[in-house]
C-alpha positions as CSV (number, residue, x, y, z in Angstrom):
1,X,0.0,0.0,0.0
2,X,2.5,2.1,1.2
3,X,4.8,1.3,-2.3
4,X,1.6,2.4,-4.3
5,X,1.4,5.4,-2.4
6,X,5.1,6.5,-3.7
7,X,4.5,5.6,-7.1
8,X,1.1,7.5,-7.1
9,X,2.9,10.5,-5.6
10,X,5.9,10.2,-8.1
11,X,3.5,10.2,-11.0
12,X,2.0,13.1,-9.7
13,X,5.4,15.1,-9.9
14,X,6.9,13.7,-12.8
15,X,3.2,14.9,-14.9
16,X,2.4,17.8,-13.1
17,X,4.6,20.4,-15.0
18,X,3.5,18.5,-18.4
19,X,-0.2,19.0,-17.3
20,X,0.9,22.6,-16.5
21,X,2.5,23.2,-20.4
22,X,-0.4,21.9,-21.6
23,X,-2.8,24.4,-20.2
24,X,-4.3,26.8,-22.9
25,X,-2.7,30.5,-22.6
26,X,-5.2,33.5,-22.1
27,X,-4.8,36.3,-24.1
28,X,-2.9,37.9,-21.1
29,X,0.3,35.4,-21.5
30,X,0.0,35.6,-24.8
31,X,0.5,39.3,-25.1
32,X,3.4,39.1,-22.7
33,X,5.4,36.6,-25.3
34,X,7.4,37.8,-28.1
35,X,9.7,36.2,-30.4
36,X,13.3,36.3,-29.8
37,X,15.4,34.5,-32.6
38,X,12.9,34.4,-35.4
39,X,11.8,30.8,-37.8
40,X,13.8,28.8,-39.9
41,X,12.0,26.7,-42.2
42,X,13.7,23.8,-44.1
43,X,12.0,22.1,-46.8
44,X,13.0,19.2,-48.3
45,X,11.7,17.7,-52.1
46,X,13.3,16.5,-55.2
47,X,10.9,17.3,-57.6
48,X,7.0,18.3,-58.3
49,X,4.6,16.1,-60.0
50,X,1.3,17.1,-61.6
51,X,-1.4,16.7,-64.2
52,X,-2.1,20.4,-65.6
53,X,-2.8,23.5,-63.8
54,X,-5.1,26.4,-65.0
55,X,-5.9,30.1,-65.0
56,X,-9.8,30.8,-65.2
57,X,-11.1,33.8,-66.5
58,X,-14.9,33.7,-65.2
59,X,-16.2,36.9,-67.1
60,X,-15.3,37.4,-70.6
61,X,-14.4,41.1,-71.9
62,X,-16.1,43.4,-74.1
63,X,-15.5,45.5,-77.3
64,X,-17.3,48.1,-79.7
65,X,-17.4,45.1,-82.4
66,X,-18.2,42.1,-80.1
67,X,-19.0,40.8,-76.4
68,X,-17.2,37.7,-75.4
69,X,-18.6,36.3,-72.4
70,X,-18.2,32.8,-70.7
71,X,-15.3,31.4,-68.8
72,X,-12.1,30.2,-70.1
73,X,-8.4,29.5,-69.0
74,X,-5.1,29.1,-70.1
75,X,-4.4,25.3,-69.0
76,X,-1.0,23.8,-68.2
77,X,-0.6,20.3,-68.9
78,X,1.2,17.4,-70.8
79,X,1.7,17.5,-74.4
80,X,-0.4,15.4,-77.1
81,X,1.5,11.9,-76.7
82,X,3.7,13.1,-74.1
83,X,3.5,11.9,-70.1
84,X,0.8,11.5,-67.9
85,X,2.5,14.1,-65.8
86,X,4.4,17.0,-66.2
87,X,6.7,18.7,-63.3
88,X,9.9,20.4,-62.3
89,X,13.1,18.6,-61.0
90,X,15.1,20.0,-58.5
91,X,18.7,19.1,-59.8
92,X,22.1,18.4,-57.2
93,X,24.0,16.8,-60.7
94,X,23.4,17.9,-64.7
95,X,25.0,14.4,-66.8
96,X,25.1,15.7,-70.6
97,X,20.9,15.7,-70.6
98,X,20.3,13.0,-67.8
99,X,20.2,14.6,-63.5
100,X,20.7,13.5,-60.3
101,X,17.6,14.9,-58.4
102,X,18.7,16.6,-55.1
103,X,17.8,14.6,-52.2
104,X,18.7,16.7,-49.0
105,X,17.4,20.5,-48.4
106,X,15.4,22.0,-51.1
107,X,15.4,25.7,-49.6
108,X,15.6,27.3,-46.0
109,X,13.2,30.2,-44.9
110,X,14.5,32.2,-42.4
111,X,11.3,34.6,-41.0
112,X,11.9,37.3,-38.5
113,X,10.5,40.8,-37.5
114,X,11.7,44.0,-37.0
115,X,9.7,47.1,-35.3
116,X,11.1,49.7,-38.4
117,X,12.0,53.4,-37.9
118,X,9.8,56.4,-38.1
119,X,7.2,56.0,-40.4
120,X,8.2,53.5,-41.8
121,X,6.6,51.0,-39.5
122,X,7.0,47.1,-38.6
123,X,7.3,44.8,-41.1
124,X,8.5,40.7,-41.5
125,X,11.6,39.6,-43.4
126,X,11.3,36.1,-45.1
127,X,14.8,35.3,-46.8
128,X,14.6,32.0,-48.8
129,X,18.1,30.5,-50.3
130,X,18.6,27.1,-52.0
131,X,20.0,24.0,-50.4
132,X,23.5,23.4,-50.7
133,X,23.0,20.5,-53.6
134,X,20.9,22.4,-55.5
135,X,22.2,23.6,-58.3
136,X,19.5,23.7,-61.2
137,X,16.0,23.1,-61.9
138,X,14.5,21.1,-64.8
139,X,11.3,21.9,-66.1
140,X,9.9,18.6,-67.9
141,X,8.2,19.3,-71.5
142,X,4.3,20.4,-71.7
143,X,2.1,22.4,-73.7
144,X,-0.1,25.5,-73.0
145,X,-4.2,25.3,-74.1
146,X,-6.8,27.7,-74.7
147,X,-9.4,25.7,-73.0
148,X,-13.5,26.6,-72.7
149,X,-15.7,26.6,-70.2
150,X,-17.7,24.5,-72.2
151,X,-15.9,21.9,-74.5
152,X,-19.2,21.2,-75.9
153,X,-21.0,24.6,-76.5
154,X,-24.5,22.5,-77.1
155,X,-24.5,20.8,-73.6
156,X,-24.1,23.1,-70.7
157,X,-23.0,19.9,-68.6
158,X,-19.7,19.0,-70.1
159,X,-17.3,21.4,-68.3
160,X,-13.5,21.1,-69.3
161,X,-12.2,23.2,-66.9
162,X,-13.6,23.0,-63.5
163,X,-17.9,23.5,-61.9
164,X,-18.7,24.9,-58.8
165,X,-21.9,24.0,-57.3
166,X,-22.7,25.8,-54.1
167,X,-19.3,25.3,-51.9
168,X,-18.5,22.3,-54.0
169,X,-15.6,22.5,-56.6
170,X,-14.6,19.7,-59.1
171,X,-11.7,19.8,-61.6
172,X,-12.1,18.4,-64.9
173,X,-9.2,17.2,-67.0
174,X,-8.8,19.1,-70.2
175,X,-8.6,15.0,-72.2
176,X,-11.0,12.5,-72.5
177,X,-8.5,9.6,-72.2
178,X,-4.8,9.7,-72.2
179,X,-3.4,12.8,-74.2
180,X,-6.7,13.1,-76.3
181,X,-8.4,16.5,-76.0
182,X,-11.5,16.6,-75.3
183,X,-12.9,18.6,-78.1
184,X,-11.4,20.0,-80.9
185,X,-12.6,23.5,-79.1
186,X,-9.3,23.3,-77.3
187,X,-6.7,24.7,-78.6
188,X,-2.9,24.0,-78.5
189,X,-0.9,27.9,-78.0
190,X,2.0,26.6,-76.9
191,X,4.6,23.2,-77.1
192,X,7.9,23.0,-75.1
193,X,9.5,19.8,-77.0
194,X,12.3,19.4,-74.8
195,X,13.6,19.9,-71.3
196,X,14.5,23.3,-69.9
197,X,17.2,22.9,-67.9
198,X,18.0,26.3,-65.2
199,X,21.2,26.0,-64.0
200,X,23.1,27.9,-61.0
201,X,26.1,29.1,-60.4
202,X,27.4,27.0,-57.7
203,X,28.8,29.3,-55.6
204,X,26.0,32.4,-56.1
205,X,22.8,30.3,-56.4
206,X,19.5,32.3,-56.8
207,X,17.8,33.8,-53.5
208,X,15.1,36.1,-52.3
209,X,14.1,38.3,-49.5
210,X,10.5,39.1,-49.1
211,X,9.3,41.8,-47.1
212,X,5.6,42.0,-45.6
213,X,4.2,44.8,-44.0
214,X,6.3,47.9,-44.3
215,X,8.6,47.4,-46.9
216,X,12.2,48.9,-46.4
217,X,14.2,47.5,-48.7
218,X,11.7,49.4,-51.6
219,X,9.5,45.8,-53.1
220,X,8.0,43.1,-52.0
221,X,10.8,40.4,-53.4
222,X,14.3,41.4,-53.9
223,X,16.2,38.7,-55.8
224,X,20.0,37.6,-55.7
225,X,22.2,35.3,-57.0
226,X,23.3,34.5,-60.3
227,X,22.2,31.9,-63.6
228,X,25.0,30.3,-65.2
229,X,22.4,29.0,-68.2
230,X,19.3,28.2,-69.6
231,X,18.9,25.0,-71.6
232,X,22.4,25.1,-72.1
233,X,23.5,22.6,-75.0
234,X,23.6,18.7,-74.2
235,X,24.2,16.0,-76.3
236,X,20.2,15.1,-76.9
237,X,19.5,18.9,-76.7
238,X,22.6,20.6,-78.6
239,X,20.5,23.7,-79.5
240,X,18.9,24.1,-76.7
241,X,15.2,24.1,-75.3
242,X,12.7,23.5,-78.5
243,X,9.2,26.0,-78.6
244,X,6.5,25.9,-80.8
245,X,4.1,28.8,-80.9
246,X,0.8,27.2,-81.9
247,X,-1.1,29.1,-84.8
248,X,-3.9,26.9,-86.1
249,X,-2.1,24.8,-88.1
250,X,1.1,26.7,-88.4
251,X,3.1,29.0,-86.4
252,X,6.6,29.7,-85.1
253,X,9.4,27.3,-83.8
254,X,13.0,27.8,-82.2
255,X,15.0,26.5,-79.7
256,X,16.2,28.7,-76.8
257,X,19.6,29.2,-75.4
258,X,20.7,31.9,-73.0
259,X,24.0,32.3,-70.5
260,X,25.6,34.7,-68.7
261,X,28.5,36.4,-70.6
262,X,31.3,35.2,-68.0
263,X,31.6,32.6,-65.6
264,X,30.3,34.6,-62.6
265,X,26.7,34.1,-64.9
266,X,23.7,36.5,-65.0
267,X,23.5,37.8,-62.1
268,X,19.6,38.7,-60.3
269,X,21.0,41.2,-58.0
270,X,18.9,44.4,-58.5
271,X,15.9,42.6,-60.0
272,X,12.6,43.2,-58.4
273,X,9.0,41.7,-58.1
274,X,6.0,43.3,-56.3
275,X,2.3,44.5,-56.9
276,X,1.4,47.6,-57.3
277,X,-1.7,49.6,-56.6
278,X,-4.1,50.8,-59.0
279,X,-4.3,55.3,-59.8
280,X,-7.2,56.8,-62.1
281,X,-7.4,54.3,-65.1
282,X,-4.7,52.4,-65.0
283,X,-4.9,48.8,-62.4
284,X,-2.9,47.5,-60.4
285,X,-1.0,45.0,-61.5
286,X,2.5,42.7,-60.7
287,X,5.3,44.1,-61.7
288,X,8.5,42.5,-62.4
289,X,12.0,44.7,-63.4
290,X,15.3,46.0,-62.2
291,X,17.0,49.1,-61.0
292,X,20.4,50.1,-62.7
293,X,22.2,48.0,-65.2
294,X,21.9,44.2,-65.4
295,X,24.9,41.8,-66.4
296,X,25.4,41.1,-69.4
297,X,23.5,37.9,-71.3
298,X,24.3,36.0,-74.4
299,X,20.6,34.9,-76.4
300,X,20.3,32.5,-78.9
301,X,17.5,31.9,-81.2
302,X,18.6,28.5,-83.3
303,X,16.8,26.8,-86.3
304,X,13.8,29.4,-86.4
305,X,11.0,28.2,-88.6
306,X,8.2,30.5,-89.4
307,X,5.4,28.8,-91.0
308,X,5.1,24.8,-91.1
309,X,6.4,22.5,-93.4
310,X,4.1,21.8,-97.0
311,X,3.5,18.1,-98.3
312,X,5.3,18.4,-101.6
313,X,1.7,17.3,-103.5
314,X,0.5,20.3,-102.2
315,X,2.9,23.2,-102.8
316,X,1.1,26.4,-103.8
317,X,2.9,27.9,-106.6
318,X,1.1,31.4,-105.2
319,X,2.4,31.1,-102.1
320,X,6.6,31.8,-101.5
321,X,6.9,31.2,-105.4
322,X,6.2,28.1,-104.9
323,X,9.8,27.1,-102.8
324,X,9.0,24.9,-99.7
325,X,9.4,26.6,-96.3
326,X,12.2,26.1,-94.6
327,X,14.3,27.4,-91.7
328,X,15.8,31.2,-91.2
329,X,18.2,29.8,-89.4
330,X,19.8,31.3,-86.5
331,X,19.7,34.5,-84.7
332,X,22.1,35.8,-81.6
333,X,22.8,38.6,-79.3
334,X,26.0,39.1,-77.7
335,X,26.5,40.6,-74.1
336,X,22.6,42.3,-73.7
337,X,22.1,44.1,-71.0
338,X,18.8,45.7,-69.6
339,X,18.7,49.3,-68.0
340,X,15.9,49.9,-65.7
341,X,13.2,47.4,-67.0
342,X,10.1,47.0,-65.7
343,X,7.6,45.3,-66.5
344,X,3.3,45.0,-65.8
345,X,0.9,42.2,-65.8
346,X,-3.4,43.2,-64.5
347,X,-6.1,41.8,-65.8
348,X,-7.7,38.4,-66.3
């Protein structure tokens, strides 16, 4: 009896100050906390996975010569014939077109607060950098559709985008099965053939410091860190990343290439991103740009095609004099450098 008695009187001291921590805190306590050494986040993923992804514009616009209601949106997904899913790779290790995926941090958020001076007021820092292996990003190949509401205009119940009854929203794939579209109401804009591979310059990678309440530091996201490429050239991919601008049944093609003019890369330091307010007539909208000078960036645009390729049965002597289309070939710029840029995006 006497042994239980200890036991019960241990248990009672060894709980008591985790009963205590667990007691709610009233809005007295809380007041009296405050934060001393700020939040780190660490986040750690190899790569994103997904099926499409969409911007919906629910209301149309209007004109003097026409009004174009209804919904549509600009949908992300695979190609025709490509993958069931498209994504982004998060790259430790380019090999000549094949990656090592990074399998330790992916970034590190450190948040803190700071009271400001004079009018200025109190704001909270968020500086996000990359893990230490990684150094790149692959964006897997995908197309971009013009997608209605409505991908058959006669029956108000097939949706291709999304429906929202009441509170209850359901997505809709943009194909019937596989990579078939739908309807032939949905339209192709956009075809990225290839891989684009975005990669850092190991000892400078990219990083951004986001401000949130009073904004010191002038924008919303200050960026940092330097690009040594984009879709560099590779064995499978010597001319870089392959785009096809969609126009019916023609359009544009070229494949992109774009490096920094040394080995230091192109660096983001000075580049901005924020939104801005709307004044009088003009919205407000995101803005993207950069104050002073940038670095300077070597563009290429290889094996540029405009128009499509004709059967030889049907060649249009009307049409080019009759001589097949073929490609323009290549275009460069050497060391470009922007000066203040800045750039808007409202609507939708």
């Amino acid at each position: 009896m006497g042994k239980n008695k200890k036991l019960g009187c241990l248990s009672l001291l060894l709980f008591t100050p985790v009963a205590m921590a667990m007691q709610p805190l009233d809005d007295q306590s809380l007041s009296a906390m405050t934060g001393q050494d700020g939040l780190t986040v660490s986040v750690n993923i190899s790569k994103i996975d997904f099926k499409q992804a969409a911007i919906i514009d629910n209301d149309g616009f209007s004109n003097p010569d026409a009004t174009l209601p209804g919904k549509a949106a600009l949908v992300m997904a695979t190609s025709p014939g490509g993958p069931a899913n498209i994504g982004v790779d998060f790259v430790q290790t380019f090999n000549d077109g094949s990656i090592q995926n990074s399998s330790s941090e992916l970034f590190k958020a450190v948040i803190d607060s700071d009271a400001g001076t004079g009018t200025n007021g109190a704001f909270a820092n968020v500086a996000l950098t990359l893990g230490s292996d990684v150094n790149g990003l692959r964006i897997r190949p995908f197309s971009v559709y013009l997608t209605p509401d409505q991908y058959d205009p006669g029956d108000s119940t097939k949706h291709a985008i999304s429906t929202l009854v009441g509170s209850t929203y359901t997505q809709h794939s943009i194909f019937s099965t596989g990579t078939t579209l739908k309807s032939s109401n949905i339209k192709e804009l956009l075809r990225v053939s290839n891989n684009i591979d975005v990669k850092f310059v190991a000892n400078n990678k990219p990083r951004m410091n986001i401000q949130l309440g009073s904004s010191p530091q002038g924008h919303l996201v200050m960026f940092g860190g330097a690009v040594d490429s984009v879709c560099a050239s590779t064995t499978s991919q010597p001319s870089g990343c392959s785009f096809n601008l969609v126009s019916g049944t023609t359009g544009a093609k070229f494949d992109l290439q774009m490096s920094g003019k040394d080995a230091n890369g192109f660096s983001l330091n000075g580049f901005y991103a924020g939104i801005e307010a709307g004044a009088g007539s003009v919205p407000g909208a995101v803005v993207f740009g950069n104050t002073g000078t940038s670095d300077k960036l070597n563009l290429n645009l290889n094996n540029v095609w405009l128009g499509d390729t004709i059967p030889a049965g049907s060649l249009n002597s009307s049409i080019f004099n009759g001589v097949q289309n073929g490609s323009i070939g290549n275009i460069g710029a050497a060391g470009v450098s922007a000066t203040n840029l800045k750039m808007r995006v409202s609507g939708m």
